[in-house]
DRENPA-3360 file (N, C-alpha, C; in nm, 2 decimals, always signed):
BEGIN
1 = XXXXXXXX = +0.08/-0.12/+0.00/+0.00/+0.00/+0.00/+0.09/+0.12/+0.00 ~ +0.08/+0.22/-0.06/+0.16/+0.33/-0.07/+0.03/+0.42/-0.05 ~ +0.06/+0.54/+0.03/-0.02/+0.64/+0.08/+0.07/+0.78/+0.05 ~ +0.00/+0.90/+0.06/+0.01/+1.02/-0.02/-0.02/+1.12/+0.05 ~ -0.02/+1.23/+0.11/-0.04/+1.29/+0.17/-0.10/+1.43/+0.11 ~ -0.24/+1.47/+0.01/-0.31/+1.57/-0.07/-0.39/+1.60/-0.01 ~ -0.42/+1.61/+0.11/-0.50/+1.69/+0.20/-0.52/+1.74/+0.30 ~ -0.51/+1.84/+0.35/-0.50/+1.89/+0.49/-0.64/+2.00/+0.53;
9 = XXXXXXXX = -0.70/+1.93/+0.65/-0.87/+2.01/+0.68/-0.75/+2.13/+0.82 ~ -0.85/+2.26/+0.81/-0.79/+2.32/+0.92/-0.94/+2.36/+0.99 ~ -0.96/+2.35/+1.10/-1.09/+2.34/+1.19/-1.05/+2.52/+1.26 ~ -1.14/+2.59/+1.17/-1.17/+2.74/+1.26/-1.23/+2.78/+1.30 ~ -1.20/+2.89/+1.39/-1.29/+2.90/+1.48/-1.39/+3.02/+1.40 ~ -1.33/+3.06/+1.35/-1.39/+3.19/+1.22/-1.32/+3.15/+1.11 ~ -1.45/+3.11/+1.00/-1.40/+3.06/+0.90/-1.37/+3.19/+0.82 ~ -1.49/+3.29/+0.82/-1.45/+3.39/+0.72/-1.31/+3.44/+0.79;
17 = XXXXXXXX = -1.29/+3.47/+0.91/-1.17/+3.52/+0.94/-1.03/+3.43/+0.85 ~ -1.02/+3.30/+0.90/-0.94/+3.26/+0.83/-0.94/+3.25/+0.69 ~ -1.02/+3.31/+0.58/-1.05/+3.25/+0.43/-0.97/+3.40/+0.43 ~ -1.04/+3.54/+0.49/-0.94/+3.65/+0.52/-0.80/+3.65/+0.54 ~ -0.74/+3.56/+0.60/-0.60/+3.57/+0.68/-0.54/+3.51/+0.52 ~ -0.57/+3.38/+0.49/-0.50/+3.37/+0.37/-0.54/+3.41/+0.27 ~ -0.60/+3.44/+0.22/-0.63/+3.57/+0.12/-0.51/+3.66/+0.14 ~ -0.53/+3.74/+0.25/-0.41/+3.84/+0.30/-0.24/+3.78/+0.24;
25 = XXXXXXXX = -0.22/+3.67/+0.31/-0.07/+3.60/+0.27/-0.08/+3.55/+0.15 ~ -0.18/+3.58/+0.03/-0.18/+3.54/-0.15/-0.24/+3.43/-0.16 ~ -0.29/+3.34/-0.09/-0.32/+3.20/-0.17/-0.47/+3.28/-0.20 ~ -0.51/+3.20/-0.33/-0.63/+3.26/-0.39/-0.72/+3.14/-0.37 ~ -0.87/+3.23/-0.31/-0.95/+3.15/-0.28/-1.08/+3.19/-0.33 ~ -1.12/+3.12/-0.41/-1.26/+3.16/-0.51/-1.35/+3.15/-0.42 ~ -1.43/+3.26/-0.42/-1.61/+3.23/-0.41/-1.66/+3.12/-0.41 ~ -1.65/+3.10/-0.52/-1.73/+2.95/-0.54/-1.64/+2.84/-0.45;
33 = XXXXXXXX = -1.53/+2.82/-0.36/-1.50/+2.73/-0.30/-1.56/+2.76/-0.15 ~ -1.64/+2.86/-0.14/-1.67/+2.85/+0.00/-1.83/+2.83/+0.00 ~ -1.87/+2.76/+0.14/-1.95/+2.68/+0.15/-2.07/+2.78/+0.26 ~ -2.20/+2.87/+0.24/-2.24/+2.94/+0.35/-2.37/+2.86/+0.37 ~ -2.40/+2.87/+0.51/-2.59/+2.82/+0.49/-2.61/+2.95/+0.60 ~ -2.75/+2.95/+0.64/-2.79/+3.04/+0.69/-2.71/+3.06/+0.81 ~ -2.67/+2.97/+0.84/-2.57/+2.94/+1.00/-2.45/+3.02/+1.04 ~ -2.42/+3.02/+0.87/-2.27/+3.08/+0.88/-2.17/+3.00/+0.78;
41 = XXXXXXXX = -2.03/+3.06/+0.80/-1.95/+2.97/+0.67/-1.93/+2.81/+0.77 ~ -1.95/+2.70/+0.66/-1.90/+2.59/+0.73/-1.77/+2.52/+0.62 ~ -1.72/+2.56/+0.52/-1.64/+2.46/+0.44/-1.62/+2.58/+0.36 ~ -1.45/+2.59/+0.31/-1.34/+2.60/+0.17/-1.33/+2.52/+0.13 ~ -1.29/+2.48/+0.04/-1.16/+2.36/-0.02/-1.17/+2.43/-0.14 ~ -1.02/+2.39/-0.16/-0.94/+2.46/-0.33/-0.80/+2.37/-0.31 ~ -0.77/+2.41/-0.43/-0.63/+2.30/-0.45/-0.54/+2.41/-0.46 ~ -0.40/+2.42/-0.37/-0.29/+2.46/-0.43/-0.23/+2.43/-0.52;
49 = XXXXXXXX = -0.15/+2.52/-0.60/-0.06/+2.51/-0.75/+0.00/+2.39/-0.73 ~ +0.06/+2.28/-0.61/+0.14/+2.20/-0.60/+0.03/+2.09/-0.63 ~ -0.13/+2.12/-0.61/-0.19/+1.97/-0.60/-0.22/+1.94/-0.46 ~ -0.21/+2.02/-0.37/-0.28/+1.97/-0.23/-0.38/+2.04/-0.20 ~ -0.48/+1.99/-0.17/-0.63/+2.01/-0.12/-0.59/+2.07/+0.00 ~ -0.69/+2.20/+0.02/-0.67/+2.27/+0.18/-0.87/+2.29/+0.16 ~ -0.88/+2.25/+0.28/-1.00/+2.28/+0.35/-0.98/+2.34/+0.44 ~ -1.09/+2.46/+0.48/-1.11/+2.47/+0.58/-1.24/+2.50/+0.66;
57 = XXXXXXXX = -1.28/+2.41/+0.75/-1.38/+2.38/+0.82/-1.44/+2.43/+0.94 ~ -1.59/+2.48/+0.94/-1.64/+2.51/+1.09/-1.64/+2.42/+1.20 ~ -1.63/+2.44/+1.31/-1.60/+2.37/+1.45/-1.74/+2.25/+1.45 ~ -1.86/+2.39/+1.39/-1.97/+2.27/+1.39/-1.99/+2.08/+1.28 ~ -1.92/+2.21/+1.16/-1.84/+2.09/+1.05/-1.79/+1.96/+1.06 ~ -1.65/+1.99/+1.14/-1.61/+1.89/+1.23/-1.64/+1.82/+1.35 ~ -1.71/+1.90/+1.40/-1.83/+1.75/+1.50/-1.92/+1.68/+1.45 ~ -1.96/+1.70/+1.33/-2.06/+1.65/+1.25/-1.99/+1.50/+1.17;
65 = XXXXXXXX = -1.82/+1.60/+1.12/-1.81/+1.43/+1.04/-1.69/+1.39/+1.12 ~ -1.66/+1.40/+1.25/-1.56/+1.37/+1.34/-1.60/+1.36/+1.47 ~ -1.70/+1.24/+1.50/-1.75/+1.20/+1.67/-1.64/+1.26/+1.77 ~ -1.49/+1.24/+1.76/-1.41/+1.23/+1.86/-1.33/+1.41/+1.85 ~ -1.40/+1.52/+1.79/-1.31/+1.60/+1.77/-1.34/+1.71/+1.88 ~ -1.25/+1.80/+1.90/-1.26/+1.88/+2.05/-1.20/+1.97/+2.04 ~ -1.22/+2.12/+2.07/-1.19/+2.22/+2.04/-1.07/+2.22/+2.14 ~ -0.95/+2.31/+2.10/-0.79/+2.29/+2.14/-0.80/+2.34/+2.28;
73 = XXXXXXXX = -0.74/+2.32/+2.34/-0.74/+2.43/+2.50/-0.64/+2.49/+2.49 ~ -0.64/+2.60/+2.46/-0.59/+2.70/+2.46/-0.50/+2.72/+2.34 ~ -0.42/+2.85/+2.31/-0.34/+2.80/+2.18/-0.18/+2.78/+2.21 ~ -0.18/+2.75/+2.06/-0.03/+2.65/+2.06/-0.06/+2.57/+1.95 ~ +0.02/+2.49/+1.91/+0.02/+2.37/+1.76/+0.15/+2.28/+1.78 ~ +0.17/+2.18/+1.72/+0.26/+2.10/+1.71/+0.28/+2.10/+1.56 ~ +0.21/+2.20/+1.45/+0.24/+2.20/+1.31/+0.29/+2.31/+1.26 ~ +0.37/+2.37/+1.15/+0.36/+2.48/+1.10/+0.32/+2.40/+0.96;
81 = XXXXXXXX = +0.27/+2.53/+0.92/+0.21/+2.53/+0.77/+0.32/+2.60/+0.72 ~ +0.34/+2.52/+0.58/+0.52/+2.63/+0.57/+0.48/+2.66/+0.36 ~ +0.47/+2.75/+0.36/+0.45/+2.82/+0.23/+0.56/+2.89/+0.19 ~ +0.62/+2.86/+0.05/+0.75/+2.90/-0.03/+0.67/+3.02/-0.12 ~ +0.80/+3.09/-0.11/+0.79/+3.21/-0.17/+0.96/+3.23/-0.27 ~ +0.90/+3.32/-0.37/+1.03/+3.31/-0.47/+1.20/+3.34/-0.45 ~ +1.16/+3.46/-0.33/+1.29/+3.51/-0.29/+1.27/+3.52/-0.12 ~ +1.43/+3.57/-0.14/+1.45/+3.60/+0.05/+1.39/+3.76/+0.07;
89 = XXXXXXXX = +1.41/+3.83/-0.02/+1.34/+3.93/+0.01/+1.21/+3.96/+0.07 ~ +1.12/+3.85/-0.02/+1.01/+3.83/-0.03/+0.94/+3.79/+0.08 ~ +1.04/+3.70/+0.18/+0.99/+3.66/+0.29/+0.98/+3.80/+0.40 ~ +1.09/+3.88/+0.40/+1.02/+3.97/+0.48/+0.98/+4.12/+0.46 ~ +0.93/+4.08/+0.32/+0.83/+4.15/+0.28/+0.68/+4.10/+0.34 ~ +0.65/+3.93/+0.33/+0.52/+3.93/+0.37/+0.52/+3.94/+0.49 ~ +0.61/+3.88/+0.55/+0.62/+3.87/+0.71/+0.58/+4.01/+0.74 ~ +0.65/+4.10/+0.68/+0.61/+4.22/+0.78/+0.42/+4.32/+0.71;
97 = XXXXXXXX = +0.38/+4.31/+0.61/+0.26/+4.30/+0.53/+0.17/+4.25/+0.63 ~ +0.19/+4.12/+0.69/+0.10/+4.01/+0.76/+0.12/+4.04/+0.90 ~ +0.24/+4.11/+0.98/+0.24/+4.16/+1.10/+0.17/+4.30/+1.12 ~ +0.18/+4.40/+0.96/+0.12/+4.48/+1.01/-0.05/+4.50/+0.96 ~ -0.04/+4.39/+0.99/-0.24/+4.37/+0.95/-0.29/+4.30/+1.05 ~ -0.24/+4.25/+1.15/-0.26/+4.21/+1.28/-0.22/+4.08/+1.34 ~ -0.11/+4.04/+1.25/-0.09/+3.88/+1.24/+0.04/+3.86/+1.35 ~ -0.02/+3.78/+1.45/+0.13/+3.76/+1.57/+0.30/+3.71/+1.48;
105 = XXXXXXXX = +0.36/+3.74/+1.50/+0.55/+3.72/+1.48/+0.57/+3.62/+1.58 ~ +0.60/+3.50/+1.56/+0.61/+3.41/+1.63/+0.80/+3.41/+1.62 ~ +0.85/+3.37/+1.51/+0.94/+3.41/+1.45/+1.02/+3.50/+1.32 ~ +1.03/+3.66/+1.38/+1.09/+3.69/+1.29/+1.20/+3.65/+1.17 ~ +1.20/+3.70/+1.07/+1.26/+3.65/+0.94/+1.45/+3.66/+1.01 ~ +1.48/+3.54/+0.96/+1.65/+3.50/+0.99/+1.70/+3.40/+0.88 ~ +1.82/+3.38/+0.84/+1.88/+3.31/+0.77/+1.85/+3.19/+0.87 ~ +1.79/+3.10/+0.81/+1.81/+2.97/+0.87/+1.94/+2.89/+0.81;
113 = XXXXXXXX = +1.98/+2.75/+0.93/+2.09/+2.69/+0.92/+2.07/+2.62/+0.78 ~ +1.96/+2.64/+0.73/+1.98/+2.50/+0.63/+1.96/+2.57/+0.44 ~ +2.00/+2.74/+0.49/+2.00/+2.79/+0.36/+1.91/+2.91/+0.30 ~ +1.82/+2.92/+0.39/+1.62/+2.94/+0.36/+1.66/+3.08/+0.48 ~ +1.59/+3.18/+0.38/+1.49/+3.29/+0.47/+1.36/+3.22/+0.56 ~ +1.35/+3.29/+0.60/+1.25/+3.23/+0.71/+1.19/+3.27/+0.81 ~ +1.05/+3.29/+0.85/+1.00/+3.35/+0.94/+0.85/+3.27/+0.93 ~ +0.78/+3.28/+1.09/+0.69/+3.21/+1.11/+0.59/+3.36/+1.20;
121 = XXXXXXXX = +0.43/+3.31/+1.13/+0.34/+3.42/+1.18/+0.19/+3.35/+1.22 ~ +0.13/+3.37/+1.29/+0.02/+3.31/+1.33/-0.12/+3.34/+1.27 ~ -0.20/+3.23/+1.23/-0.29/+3.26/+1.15/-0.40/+3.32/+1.27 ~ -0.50/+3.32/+1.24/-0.64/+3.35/+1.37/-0.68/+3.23/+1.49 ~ -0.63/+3.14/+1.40/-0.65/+3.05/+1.54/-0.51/+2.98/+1.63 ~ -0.44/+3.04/+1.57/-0.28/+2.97/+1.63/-0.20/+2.92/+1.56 ~ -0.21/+2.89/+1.47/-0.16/+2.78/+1.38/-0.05/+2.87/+1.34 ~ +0.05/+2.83/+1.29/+0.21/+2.86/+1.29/+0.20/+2.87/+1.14;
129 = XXXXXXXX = +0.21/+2.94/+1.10/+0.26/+2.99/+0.91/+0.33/+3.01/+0.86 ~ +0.44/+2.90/+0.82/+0.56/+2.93/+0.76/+0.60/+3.02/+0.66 ~ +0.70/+3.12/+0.64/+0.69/+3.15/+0.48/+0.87/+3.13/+0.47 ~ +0.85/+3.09/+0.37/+1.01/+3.01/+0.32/+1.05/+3.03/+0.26 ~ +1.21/+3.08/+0.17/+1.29/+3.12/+0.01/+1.32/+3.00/-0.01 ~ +1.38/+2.98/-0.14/+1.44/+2.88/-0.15/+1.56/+2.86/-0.07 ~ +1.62/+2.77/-0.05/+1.72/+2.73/+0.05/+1.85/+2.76/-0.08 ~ +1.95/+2.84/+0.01/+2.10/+2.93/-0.09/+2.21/+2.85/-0.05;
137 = XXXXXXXX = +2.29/+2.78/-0.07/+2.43/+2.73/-0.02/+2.49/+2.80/+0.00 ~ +2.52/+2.94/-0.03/+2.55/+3.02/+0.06/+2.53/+3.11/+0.19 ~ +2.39/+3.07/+0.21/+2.36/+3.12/+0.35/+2.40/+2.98/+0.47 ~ +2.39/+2.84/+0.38/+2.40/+2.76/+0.45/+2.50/+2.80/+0.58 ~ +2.51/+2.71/+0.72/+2.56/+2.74/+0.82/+2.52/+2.61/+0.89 ~ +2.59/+2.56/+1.01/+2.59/+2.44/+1.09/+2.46/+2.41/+1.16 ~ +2.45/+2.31/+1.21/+2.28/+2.31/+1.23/+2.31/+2.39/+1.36 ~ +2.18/+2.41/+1.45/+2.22/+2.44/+1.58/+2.28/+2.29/+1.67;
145 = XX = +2.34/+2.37/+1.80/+2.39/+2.26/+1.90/+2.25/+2.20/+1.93 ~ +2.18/+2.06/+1.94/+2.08/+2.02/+2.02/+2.12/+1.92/+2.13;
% end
C-alpha cells in the first residue's frame, strides 16, 4: 500500500476570518469554493498550484463528520504550515505586510541553518505559518547545537 499525503482540513474558529487571513498571505481562494448556509461559513476547499487540497472547516463541521473531535485548550500547535515564496526578500516583505495587519511574529525572518529565509506568523486561530525562500548554499551554516 503506498499512501500520499493531498489533503490537509484546518478546523476554525472563524472561517471567514481565516478565508481572510490567507487571502491576506496570497493563496487565492474563489467564491465558489466557499461553503455558506444560513448558519454561517461551514467549508473551503481549493487546490494549491502543488496539488494539495486545503480545506477549511467550521467547528460545527467537524463535530458532524468527526464523533471524537474537541476544540484545542488554549493555543499553541505541534504544526507549522510552511508556504514558499520566490525570494529572500520576499519573505520579509510578507512577514512584515502580515504583521502589520494584525498577524502575531512568532518568529521573525532569519537566515536559517539550512539555507532558507525564514519567518513564522500566526494565523487566527494559532496555527504557525511558515513563509520560506528557497534554501541558498551560501547562506548555508551548521545546524544548531541540540
Amino acid at each position: 500500500m503506498r499512501i500520499d499525503l493531498d489533503q490537509i482540513d484546518l478546523i476554525a474558529a472563524d472561517v471567514d476570518a481565516t478565508v481572510e487571513f490567507y487571502r491576506a498571505l496570497g493563496i487565492e481562494i474563489p467564491e465558489s469554493a466557499i461553503w455558506r448556509t444560513a448558519s454561517g461559513t461551514h467549508h473551503v476547499d481549493f487546490t494549491m498550484p502543488s496539488g494539495l487540497i486545503v480545506h477549511f472547516d467550521s467547528e460545527a463541521l467537524a463535530r458532524a463528520y468527526d464523533r471524537g473531535w474537541r476544540p484545542p485548550s488554549g493555543k499553541g500547535t505541534r504544526a507549522v504550515l510552511n508556504f514558499k515564496v520566490a525570494s529572500r526578500t520576499d519573505v520579509d516583505a510578507l512577514h512584515d505586510q502580515m504583521c502589520n495587519r494584525g498577524s502575531p511574529s512568532t518568529q521573525p525572518p532569519f537566515d536559517a541553518f539550512w539555507g532558507a529565509r525564514y519567518a513564522i506568523i500566526e494565523d487566527p486561530d494559532g496555527n504557525h505559518v511558515g513563509i520560506m525562500s528557497p534554501s541558498d548554499a551560501a547562506h548555508r551554516t551548521a545546524p544548531p547545537a541540540l
